[in-house]
N, C-alpha and C positions, 0 to 999 in steps of 0.2 A: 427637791431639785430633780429635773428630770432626769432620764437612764443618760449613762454616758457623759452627762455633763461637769466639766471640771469645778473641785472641793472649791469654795470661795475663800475670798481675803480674810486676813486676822490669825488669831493664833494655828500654828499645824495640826491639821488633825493626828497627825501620828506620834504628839507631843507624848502621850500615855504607854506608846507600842514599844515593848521590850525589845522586839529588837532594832529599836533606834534611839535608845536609852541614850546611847553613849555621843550622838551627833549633833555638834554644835545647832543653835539657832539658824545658824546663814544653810547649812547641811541636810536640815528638816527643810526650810521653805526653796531649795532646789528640786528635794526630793517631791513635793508636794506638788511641783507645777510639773513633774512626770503623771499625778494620777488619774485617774477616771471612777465616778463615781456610777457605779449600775444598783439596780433595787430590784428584791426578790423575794414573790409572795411566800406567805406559808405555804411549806411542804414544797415550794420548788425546787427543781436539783440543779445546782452552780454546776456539780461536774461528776460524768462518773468513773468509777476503775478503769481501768485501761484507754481511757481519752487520754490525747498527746496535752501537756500541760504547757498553757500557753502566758501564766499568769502567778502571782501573788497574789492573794488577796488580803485586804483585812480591813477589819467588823468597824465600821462605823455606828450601828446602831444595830439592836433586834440577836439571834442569837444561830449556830450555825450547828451541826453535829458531823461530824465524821465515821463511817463504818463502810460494814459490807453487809452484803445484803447475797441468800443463797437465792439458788433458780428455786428453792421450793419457799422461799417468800422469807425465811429467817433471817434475822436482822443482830448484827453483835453493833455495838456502839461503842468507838475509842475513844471520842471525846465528845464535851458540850463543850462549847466557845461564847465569848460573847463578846463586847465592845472592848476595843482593847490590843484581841484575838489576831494572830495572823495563821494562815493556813495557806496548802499547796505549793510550798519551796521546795517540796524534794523533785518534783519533776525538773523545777529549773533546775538544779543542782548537779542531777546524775543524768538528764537527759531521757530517762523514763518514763511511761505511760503513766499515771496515775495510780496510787496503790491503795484508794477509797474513795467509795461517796462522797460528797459533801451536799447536803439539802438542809436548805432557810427554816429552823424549826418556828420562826417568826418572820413575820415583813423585815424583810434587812436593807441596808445601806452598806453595798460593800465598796471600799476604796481597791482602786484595780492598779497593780503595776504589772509593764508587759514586761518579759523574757529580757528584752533588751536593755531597757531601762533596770532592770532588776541588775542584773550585771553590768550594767557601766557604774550604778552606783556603789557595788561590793568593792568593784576596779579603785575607786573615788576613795571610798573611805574605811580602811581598814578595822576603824573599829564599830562598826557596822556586822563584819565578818566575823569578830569576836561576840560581838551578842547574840550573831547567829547561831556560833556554836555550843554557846551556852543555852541557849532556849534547848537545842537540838538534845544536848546532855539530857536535861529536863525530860524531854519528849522519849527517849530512850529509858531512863530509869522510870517514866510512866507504864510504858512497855512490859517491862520485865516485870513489875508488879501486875497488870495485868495477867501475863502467862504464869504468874505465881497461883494467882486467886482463883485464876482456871484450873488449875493442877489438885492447889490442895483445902481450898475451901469450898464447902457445901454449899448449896444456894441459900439458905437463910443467913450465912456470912458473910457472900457477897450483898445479899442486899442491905445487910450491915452497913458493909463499906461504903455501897454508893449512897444510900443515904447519908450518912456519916459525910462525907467527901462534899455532897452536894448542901448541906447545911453549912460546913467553913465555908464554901466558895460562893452558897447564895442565898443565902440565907439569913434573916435578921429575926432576935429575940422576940419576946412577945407574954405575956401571959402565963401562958400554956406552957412556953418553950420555945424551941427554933422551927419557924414555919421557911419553908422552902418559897423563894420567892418564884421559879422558876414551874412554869405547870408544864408536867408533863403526860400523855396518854399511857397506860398500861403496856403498849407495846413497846415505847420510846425506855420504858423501865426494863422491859426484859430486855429488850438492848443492847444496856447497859449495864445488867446483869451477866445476860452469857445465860441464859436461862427462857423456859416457853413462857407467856404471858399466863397461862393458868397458874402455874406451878408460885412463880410471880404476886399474881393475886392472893391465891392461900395462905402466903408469906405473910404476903401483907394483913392480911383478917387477924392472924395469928397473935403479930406485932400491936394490932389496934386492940386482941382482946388482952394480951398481957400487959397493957397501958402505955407501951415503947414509944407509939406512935397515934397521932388520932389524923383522921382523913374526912377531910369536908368540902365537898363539892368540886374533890381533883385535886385539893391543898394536903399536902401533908406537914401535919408539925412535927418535928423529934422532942418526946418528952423526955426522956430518960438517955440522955448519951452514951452514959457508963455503961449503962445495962448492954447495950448494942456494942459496944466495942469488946465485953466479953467474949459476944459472940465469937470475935476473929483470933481468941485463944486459943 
């Protein structure tokens, strides 16, 4: 469907989105005829820190990340998103500039709700507002684990982690073990780390030679789980 162009008839697409978990059938297909459907290539950027936030979004198709990004090129990554996913409600909310990046780590389809519409339908449906706040819970205890793993784990534990993390959330079985459905570049991992991409890489050599992990042409599989979750001991 082309940029801009309204979601079509049949089921809601936001039928899956947490936080519209809780609204009736008649509730999703009001909401749905507020959205706009725009598409964004790899590596393009939806929005960055401190742009006035004019929007909601969420992941119809393809995959999103969140972070920040230094003037000297370093990059921390808060989240991967993917179909499902909504992102960019705190500027609607407190009225503030943007508090991260957001760039299409894949071709996307994002579903767009404006400012407006975002609030006439929290006005509309209170429990709406409850799911919000529950997602938001979520997003905050995500948070603090973050500034945890930054504080008191070493980089071969974080990259525990987010492997770890990123095998539950995308990963399916295999042979081998859990291969990560999601490819990501060397940079996109230090990241997500909180770590330089060298240091990152070495991790990772380290992992492939103590059997943890094996890496083939960008794919990583986690062989050994246990083994990696000592790590965060």
């Amino acid at each position: 469907m082309a940029r801009g162009e309204e979601p079509g008839e049949g089921r809601s697409p936001l039928a899956n989105v947490a936080l519209f978990a809780r609204c009736s059938a008649e509730e999703l297909a009001a909401m749905s005829a507020r959205l706009r459907r725009r598409s964004y290539a790899r590596g393009q950027v939806i929005f960055q820190e401190g742009h006035q936030g004019t929007a909601l979004y969420v992941i119809e198709c393809g995959r999103v990340k969140l972070g920040l990004s230094s003037p000297e090129g370093k990059e921390v990554i808060f989240d991967l998103l993917g179909p499902g996913d909504f992102f960019g409600e705190l500027a609607l909310l407190d009225g503030e500039p943007r508090s991260a990046d957001a760039t299409a780590l894949d071709p996307c389809d994002l579903l767009v709700l404006d400012r407006v519409g975002f609030h006439q339908q929290l006005a509309q449906q209170p429990r709406m507002a409850s799911s919000l706040l529950a997602v938001l819970s979520r997003r905050l205890r995500r948070d603090a684990r973050l500034m945890s793993d930054a504080a008191f784990l070493d980089v071969p534990a974080r990259l525990a982690r987010v492997l770890l993390n990123l095998a539950e959330s995308s990963g399916h079985p295999t042979s081998d073990g859990v291969m990560l459905d999601c490819r990501l570049t060397q940079t996109d991992l230090a990241g997500l780390v909180g770590s330089s991409r060298v240091s990152v890489n070495k991790w990772l050599q380290v992992f492939c030679r103590q059997g943890l992990i094996t890496q083939v042409r960008g794919r990583v599989t986690v062989r050994q789980a246990d083994r990696l979750r000592e790590l965060l001991s």
